[in-house]
C-alpha positions as semicolon CSV with decimal commas, in nm:
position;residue;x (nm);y (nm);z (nm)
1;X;4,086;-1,642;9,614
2;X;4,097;-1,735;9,220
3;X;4,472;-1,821;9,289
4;X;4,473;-2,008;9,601
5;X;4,215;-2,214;9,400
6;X;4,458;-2,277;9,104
7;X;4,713;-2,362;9,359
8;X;4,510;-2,645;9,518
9;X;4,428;-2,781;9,201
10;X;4,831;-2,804;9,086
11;X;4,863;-3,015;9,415
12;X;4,589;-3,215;9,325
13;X;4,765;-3,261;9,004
14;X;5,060;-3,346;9,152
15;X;4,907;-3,581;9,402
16;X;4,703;-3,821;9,112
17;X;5,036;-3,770;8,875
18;X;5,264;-3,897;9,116
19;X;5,019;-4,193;9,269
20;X;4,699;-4,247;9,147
21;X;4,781;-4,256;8,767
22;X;5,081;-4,445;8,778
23;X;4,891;-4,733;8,988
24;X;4,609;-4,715;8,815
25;X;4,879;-4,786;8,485
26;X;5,074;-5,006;8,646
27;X;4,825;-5,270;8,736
28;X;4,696;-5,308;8,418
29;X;5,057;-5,282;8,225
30;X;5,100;-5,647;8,241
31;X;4,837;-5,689;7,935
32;X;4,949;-5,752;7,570
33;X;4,953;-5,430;7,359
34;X;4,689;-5,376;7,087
35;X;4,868;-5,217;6,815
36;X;4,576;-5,179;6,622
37;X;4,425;-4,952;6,927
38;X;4,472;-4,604;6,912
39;X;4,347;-4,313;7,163
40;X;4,280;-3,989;7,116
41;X;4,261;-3,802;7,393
42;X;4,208;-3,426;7,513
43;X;4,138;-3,252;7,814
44;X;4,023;-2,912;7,683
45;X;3,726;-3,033;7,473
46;X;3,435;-3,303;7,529
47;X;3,436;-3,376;7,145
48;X;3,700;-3,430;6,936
49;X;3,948;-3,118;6,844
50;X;3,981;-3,034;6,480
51;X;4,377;-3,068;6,570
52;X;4,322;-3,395;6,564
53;X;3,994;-3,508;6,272
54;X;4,222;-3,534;5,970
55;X;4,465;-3,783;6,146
56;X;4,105;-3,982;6,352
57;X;4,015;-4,057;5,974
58;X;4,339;-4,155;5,826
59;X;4,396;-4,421;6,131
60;X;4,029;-4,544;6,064
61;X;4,078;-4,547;5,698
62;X;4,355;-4,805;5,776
63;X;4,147;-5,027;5,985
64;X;4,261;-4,853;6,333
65;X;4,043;-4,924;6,613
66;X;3,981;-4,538;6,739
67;X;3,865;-4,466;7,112
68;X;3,786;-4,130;7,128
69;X;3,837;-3,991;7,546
70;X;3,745;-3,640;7,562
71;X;3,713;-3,441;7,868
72;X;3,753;-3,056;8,001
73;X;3,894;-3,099;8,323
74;X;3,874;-2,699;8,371
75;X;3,482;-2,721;8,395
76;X;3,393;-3,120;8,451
77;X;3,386;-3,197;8,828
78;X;3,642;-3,363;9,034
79;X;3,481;-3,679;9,056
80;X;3,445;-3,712;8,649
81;X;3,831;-3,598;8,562
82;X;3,913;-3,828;8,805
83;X;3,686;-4,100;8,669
84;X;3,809;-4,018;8,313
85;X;4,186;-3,968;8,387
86;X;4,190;-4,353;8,523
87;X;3,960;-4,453;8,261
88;X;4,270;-4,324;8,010
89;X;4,519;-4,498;8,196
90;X;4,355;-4,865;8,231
91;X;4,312;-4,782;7,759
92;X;4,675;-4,653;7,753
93;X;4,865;-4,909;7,895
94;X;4,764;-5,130;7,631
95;X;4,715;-4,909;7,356
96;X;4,980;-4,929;7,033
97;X;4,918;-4,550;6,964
98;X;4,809;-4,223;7,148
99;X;4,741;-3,892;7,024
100;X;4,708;-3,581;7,218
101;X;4,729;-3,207;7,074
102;X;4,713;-2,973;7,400
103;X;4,894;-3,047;7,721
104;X;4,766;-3,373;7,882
105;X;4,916;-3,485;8,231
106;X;4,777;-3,854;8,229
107;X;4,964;-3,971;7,920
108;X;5,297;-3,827;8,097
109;X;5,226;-3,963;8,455
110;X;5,331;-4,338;8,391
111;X;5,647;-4,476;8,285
112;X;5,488;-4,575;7,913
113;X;5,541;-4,925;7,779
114;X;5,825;-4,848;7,487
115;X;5,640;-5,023;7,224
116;X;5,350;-4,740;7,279
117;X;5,374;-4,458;7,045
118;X;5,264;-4,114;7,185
119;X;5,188;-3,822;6,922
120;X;5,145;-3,472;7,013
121;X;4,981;-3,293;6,722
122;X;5,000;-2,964;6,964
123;X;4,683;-2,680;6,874
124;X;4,877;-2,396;6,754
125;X;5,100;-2,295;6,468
126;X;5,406;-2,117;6,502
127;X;5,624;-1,970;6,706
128;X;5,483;-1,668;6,922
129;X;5,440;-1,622;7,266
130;X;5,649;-1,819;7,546
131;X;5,521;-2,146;7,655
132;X;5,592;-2,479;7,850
133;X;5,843;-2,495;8,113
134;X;5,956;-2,146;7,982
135;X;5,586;-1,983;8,106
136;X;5,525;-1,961;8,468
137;X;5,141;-1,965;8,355
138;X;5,177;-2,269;8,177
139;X;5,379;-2,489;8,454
140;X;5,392;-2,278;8,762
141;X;5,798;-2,343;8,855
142;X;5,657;-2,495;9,210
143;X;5,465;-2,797;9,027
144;X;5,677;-3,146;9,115
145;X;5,683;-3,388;8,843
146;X;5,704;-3,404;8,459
147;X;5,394;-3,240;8,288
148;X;5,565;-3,332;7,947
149;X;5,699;-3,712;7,892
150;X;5,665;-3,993;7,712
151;X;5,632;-3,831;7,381
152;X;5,787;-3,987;7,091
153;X;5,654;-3,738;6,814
154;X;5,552;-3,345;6,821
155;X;5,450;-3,225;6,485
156;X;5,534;-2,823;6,409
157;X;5,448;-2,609;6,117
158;X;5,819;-2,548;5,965
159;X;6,166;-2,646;6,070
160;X;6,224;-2,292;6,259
161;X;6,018;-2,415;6,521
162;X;6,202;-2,725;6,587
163;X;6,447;-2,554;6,835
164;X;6,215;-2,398;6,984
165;X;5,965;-2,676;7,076
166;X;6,242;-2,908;7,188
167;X;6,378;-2,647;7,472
168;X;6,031;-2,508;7,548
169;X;5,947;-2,873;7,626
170;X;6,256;-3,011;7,744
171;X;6,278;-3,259;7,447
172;X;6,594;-3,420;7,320
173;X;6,670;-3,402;6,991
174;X;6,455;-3,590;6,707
175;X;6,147;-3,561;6,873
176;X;5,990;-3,224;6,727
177;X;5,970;-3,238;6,358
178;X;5,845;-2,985;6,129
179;X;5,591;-3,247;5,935
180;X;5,330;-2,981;5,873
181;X;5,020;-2,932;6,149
182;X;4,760;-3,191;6,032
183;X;4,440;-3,000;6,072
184;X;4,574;-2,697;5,837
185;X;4,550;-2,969;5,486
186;X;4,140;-2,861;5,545
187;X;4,233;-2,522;5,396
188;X;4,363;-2,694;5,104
189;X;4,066;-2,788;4,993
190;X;3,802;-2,554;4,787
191;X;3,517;-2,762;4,862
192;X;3,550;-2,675;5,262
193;X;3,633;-2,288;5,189
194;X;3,295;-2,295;4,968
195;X;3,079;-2,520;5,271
196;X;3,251;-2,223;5,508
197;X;3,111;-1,933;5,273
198;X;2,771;-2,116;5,221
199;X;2,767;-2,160;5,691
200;X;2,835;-1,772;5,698
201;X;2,574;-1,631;5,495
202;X;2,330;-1,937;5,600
203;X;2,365;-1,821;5,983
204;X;2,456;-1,422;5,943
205;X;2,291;-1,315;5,652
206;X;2,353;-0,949;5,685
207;X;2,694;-1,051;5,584
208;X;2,668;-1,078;5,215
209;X;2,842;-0,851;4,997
210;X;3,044;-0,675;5,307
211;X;3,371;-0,701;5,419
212;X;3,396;-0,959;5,670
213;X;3,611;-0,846;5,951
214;X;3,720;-1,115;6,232
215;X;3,851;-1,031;6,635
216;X;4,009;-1,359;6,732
217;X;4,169;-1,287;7,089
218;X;4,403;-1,539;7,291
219;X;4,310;-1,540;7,649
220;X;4,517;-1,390;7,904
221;X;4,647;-1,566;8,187
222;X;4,626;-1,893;8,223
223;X;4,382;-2,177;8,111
224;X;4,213;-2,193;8,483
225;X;4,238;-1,793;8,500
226;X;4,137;-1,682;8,152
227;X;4,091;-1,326;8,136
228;X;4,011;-1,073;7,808
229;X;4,158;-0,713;7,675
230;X;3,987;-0,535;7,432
231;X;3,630;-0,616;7,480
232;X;3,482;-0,302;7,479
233;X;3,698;-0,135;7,225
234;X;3,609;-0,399;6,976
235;X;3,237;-0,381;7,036
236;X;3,260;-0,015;6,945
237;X;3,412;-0,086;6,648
238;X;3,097;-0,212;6,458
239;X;2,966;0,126;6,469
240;X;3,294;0,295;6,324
241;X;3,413;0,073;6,039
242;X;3,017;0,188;5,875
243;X;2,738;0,001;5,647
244;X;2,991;-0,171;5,401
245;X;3,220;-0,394;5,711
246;X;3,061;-0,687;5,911
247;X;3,260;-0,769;6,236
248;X;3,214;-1,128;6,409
249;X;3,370;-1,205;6,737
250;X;3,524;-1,560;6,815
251;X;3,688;-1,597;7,154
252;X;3,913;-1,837;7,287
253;X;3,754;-2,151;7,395
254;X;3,870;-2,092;7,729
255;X;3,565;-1,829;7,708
256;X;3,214;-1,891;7,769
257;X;3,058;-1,572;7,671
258;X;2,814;-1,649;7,351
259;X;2,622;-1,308;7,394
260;X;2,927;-1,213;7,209
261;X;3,157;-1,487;7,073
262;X;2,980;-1,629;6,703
263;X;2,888;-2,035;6,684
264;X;3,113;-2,024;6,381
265;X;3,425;-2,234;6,469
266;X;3,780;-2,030;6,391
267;X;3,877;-2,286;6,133
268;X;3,561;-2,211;5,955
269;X;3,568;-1,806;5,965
270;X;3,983;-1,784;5,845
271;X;3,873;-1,860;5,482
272;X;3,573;-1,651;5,491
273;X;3,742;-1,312;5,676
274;X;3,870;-1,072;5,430
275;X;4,032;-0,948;5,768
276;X;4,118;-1,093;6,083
277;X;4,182;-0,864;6,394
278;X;4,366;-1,082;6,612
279;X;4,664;-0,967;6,960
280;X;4,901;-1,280;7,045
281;X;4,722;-1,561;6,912
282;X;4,875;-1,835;6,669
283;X;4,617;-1,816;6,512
284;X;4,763;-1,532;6,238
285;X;5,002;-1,837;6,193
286;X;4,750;-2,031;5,975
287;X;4,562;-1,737;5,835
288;X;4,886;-1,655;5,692
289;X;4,823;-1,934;5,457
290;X;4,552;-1,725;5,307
291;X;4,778;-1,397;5,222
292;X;4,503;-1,157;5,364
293;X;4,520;-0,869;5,554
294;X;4,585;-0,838;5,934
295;X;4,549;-0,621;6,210
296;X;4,687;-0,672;6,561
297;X;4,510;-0,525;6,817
298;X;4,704;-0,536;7,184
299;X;4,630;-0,230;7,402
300;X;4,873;-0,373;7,714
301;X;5,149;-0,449;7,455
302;X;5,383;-0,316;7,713
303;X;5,279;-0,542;7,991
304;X;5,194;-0,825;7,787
305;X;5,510;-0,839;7,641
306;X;5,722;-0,803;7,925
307;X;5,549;-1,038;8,155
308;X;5,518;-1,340;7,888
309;X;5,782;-1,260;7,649
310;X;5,805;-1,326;7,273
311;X;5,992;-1,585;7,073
312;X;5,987;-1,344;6,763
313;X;6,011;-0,986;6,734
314;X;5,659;-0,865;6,765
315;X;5,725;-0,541;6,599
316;X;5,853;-0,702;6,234
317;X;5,484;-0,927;6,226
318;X;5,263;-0,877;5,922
319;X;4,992;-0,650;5,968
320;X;4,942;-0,356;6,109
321;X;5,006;-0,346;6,503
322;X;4,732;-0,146;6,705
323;X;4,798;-0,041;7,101
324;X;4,582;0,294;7,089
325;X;4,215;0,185;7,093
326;X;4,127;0,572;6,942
327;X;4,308;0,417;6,594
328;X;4,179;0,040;6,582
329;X;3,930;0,158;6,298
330;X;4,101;0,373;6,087
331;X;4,371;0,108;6,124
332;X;4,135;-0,165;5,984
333;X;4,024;0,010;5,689
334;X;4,394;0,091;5,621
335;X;4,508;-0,219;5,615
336;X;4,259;-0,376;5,420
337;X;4,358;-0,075;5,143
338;X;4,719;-0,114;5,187
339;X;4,779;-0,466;5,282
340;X;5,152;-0,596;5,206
341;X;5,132;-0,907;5,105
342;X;5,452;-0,987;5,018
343;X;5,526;-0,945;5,372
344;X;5,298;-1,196;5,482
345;X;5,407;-1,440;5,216
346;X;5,816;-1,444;5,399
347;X;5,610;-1,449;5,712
348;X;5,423;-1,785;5,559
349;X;5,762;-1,952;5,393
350;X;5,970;-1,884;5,740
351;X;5,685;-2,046;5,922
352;X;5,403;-2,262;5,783
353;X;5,661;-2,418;5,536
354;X;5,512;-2,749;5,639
355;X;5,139;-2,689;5,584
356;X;5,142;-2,780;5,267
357;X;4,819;-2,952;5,211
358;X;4,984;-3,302;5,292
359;X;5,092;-3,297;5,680
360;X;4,840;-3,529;5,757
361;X;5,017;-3,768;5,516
362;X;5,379;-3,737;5,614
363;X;5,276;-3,742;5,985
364;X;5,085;-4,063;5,923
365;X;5,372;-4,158;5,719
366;X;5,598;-4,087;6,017
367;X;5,403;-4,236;6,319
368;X;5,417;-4,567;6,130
369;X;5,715;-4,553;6,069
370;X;5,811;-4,464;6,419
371;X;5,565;-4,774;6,555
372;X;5,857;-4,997;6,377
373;X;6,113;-4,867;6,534
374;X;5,984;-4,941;6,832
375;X;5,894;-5,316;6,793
376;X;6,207;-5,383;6,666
């Protein structure tokens, strides 16, 4: 039933890609582009994505006019996306800039006006797990039309994920650039990392002066069909790593579930772990920056692994790799003992190069760079 429901909404998504977005574009295309307009836009989220803050403030710092359009078309109705996806086509066909960091099908729908610059900041780090047109959960291999186009800019975290963005996404050459990921210049800064410490203890107090461990699953599946491994297993742990760990959960936010998942955003729990438990998330991308110990827990390694496939071998990650649930524990507390972190720091140079405290600069930098281009 759960899949014949995701297939009706791809042909809905097909239907207002192919003819209600473009019309909806098209009649107001005529108007004169505002080059000091720029949109960010999301459709995961109903406030803005830390993906995207850093770059909001440098665009307003520079006298931008910012429209924020936020929406989660997984849980909003079908009469709001709707509402909302025309609503971002009447702004974009007269905006000078747009700026996306997840999939988005209404800024791809249209044929865009060439002097509008699109940016796609994208949410995760990395290399890891298949994606795009090369996962059948991402863009079933039935769905007619181009979910990715129009982009003029994707930002990645080091150059060896260039090649891979570009065929993932079917992007020509020049496109994908390895300018750093904006949001990771927050970790940078000492102030935030002490603000994070200072949230912890303020909201879990029990915390102080233990070992902070953190489970930060992907979701399995796909964004409409989210499902979770390890649940259970994890829960048990807080009775086996004893008095001197503290364990905090933080799912995906394709998850709902806040008997278990903590209020603390991930961005704001990677400085404070002093381990993070995570499976196939890019997430251990940017707590690489940190050089602290890691543990990857994936009980259905096998299955996992065949079905979605891997960019990079998952066997040679950082960390220690967990698929019996009997040794997650004794794992943890070895890794945090033993932890090689001259591992992780190759596993940081090969791919976080970029994130250097100054992406949000040199994309900036870039996207103005690329607006002249385009009115000349």
């Amino acid at each position: 039933m759960k899949k014949a429901g995701f297939f009706i909404k791809q042909l809905i998504k097909m239907f207002s890609q192919a003819v209600l977005l473009p019309l909806c574009y098209n009649i107001y295309r005529h108007k004169e582009t505002d080059k000091s307009l720029v949109i960010f836009a999301d459709a995961h989220h109903h406030e803005m994505p830390y993906s995207m803050k850093l770059l909001s403030e440098k665009f307003i710092e520079n006298g931008y006019n910012v429209a924020e359009l936020f929406s989660d078309y997984g849980h909003d109705g079908a009469f709001t996306t709707l509402k909302n996806m025309l609503r971002f086509e009447k702004l974009y066909a007269k905006a000078g800039f747009v700026v996306i960091c997840d999939y988005f099908l209404p800024v791809s729908a249209a044929r865009k006006k060439p002097e509008t610059v699109v940016v796609q900041l994208w949410h995760a780090c990395g290399i890891f797990k298949r994606f795009a047109y090369e996962a059948e959960d991402d863009i079933p291999s039935y769905y007619k039309g181009r979910v990715i186009k129009n982009y003029d800019l994707v930002t990645v975290s080091s150059p060896a994920c260039v090649p891979v963005y570009s065929r993932a996404m079917q992007l020509p050459d020049g496109i994908v650039r390895p300018l750093g990921v904006s949001r990771t210049d927050i970790y940078f800064d000492e102030n935030y990392i002490a603000k994070c410490k200072e949230k912890l203890y303020r909201l879990y107090p029990d915390a102080r002066g233990k070992k902070l461990a953190v489970w930060a699953p992907t979701f399995r599946g796909n964004a409409a069909l989210p499902y979770l491994e390890g649940k259970e297993d994890v829960l048990k742990l807080r009775g086996l790593l004893g008095e001197d760990w503290y364990l905090l959960i933080r799912l995906h936010p394709h998850f709902h579930d806040k008997e278990i998942s903590c209020e603390i955003p991930t961005e704001e729990l990677l400085p404070t772990a002093d381990l993070l438990i995570s499976d196939y998330s890019t997430v251990i991308f940017e707590y690489s920056l940190f050089e602290k110990p890691l543990v990857l827990f994936a009980p259905d390694y096998d299955t996992y692994g065949s079905r979605r496939g891997f960019y990079i071998d998952y066997k040679a990650l950082p960390g220690r790799i967990v698929t019996d649930k009997n040794e997650l524990a004794a794992a943890v507390k070895e890794e945090y003992e033993n932890f090689d972190r001259e591992k992780m720091r190759r596993f940081k140079r090969e791919y976080m190069s970029g994130c250097d405290g100054q992406a949000t600069r040199r994309i900036y930098d870039t996207i103005m760079a690329e607006s002249k281009k385009h009115i000349s």
